[in-house]
N, C-alpha and C positions, 0 to 999 in steps of 0.2 A: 559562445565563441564570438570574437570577433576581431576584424581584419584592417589591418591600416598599413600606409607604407613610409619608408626610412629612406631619408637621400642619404647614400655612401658620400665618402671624400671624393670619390670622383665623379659622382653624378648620379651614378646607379640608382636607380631606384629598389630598394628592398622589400618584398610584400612580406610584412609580419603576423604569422598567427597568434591568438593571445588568449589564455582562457583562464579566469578568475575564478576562484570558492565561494561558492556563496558567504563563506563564513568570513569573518579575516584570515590572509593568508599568514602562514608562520614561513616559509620560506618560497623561497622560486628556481627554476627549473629552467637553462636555457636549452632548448632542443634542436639537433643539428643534424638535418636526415643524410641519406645517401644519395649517391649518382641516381642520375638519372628519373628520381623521382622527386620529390616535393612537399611541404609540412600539412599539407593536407588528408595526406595521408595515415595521420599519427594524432586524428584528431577522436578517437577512439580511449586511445594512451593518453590524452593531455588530460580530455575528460576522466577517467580515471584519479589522474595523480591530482585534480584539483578537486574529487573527493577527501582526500588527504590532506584538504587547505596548503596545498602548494599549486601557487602561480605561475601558470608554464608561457615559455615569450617564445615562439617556434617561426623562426625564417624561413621562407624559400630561399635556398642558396641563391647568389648572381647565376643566371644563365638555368635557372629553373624553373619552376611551378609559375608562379605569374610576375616575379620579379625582372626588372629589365637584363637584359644581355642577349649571346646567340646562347641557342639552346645547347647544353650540353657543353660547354666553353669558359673558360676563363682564360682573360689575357695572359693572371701572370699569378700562380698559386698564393702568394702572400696574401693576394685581398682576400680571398677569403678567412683569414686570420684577423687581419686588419677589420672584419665586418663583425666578427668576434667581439672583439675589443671594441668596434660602436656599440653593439648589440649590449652587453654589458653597462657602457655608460648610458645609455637611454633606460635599460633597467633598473638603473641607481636615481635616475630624473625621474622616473615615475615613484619609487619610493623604495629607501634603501632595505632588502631581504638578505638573509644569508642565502647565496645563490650555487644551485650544483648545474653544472654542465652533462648534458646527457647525448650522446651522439650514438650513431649506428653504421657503421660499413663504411663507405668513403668518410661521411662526418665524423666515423671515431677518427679516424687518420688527420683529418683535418684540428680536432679537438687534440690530438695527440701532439701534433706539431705545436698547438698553442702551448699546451702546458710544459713543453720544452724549451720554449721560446720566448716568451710572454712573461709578464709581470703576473703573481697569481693572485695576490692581495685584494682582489673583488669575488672569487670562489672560492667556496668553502671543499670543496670535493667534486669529481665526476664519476661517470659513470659509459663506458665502452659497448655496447652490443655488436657481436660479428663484426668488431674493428677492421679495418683495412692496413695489416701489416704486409703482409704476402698472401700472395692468390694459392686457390686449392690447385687450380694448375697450372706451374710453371711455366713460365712465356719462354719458346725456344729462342734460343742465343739470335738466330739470324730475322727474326718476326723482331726480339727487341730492337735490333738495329737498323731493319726499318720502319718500323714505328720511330724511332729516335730522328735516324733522316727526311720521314717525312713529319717529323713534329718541327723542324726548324724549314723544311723548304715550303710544307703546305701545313702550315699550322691549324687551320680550322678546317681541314677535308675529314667527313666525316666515316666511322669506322662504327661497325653493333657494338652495342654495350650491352645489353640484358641477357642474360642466363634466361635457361628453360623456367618457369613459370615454377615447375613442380620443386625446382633447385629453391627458390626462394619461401615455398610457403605449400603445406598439407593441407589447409584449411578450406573450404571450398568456397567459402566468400566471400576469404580474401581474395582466389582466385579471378573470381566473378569482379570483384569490384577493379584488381588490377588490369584486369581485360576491360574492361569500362573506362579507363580513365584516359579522359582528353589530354590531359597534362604530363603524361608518363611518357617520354621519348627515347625511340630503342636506337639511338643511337648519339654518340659524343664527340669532340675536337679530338684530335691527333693529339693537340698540346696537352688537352686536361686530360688524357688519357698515360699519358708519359709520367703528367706532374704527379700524377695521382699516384703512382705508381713509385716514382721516386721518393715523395712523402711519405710514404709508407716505411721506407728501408732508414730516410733520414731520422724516421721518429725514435725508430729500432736503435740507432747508435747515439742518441740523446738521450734515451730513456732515464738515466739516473740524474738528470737534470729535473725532472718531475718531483717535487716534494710532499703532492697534494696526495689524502688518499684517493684512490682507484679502484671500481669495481667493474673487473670485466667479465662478462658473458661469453662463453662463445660453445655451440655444439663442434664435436670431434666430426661430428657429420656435415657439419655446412662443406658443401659442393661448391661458393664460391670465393669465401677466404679461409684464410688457416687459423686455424686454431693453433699448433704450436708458436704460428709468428704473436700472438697473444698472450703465450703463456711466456717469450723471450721476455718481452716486451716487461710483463708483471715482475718475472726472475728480475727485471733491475730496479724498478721502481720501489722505494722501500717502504710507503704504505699501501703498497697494491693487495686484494686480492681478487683471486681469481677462481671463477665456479665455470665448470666444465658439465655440459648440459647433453649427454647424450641425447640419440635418438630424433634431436628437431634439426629443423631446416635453418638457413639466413636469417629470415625474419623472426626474429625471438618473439617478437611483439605481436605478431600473426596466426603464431601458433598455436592450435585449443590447448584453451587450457591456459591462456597468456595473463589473468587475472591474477593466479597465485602467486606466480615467477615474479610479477613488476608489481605485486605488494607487500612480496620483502624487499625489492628493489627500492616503494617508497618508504618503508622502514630505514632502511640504510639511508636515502637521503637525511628523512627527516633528523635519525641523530647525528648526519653531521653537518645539519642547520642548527643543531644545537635542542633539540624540542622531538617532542612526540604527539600524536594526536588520540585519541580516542572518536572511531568511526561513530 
């Protein structure tokens, strides 16, 4: 594994994870985690899929894990779209891969809005877990509206972001380790709380703008997004599918037993990098 960082357009500094195959890679992986935590947490999953000689390039989001910004914030939802699209073309300067996008929870939302909006012609396919279309529970009418008022009068006052522990993950060490970690912050800006929020519903009415295929994950169980806003989302997408995972928590990638799931998951990348590997 290892770590370098990426000036954005606007100055930001980006900390990138990066984990290489021993072998030659046949394809690459860009990885786009969720609120509030960071790509170091997924360093588990990278090492996995770059058993499968796929090259995974994994950001701390702006305003996360060790990249610059306030923590839990972003001025203005596009750049992180726009850090997409760097992220992408520094993957092609290091050496051109068919490359799948792989996101989880806020970063599918955020991955979502890309492939609605975006040029797709540098990805060959992605890949969704516990997307962020709509939350398991509904934000009352008068909470939205102030949250909305105070995302324009106090944009960076901060508000909790993290669900119960037990909501995210059964496993116990992942447990352990998420209670351990320096970089995990329980709480976010008013703005990226809103944006994130509204991204979600814009990806929803975009959706048939996506022509790439789409595999999303999502348990009927996750306690912090929905799963039917996932299944909307795939209803319009026309190479989407969609596997529906009872029984586990948010974290798809967390949960025992996570080796099986995310090795047909690198299956599915692989053939639509074009290739297959033999372990």
């Amino acid at each position: 594994m290892e770590t370098r960082y990426l000036n954005a357009g606007d100055g930001t500094r980006l900390h990138v994870h990066i984990c290489r195959p021993a072998r030659s890679p046949v394809g690459r992986v860009l990885l786009v985690h969720g609120l509030s935590e960071h790509a170091g947490r997924y360093h588990h999953l990278m090492d996995f899929y770059s058993r499968h000689r796929l090259e995974v390039f994994a950001p701390d989001l702006r305003g996360h894990g060790r990249s610059d910004g306030l923590r839990g914030d972003v001025p203005d939802y596009r750049l992180f779209l726009d850090d997409i699209d760097l992220l992408l073309d520094e993957c092609n300067r290091s050496a051109p891969l068919p490359t799948v996008l792989h996101a989880h929870s806020m970063g599918g939302g955020i991955v979502a809005n890309w492939l609605t909006q975006r040029h797709h012609s540098r990805v060959r396919a992605a890949v969704l877990t516990a997307p962020w279309f709509r939350l398991t529970k509904p934000v009352p009418g008068w909470k939205e509206y102030a949250f909305r008022l105070g995302a324009r009068m106090l944009p960076t006052w901060r508000i909790p972001a993290t669900p119960p522990i037990q909501d995210l993950t059964g496993d116990p060490d992942a447990v352990k380790r998420y209670l351990e970690d320096p970089l995990f912050h329980r709480t976010v800006s008013l703005r990226l709380a809103v944006a994130a929020y509204d991204a979600g519903l814009t990806a929803l009415d975009a959706a048939t703008n996506c022509q790439l295929p789409v595999l999303a994950l999502h348990s009927p169980d996750d306690k912090v997004t929905l799963a039917e806003g996932t299944s909307e989302f795939c209803s319009r997408v026309p190479q989407a599918t969609f596997r529906l995972l009872p029984g586990l928590a948010h974290e798809l990638h967390n949960e025992t037993g996570w080796q099986e799931l995310f090795g047909n998951v690198a299956d599915w990348m692989l053939t639509n990098c074009g290739t297959s590997v033999t372990l």
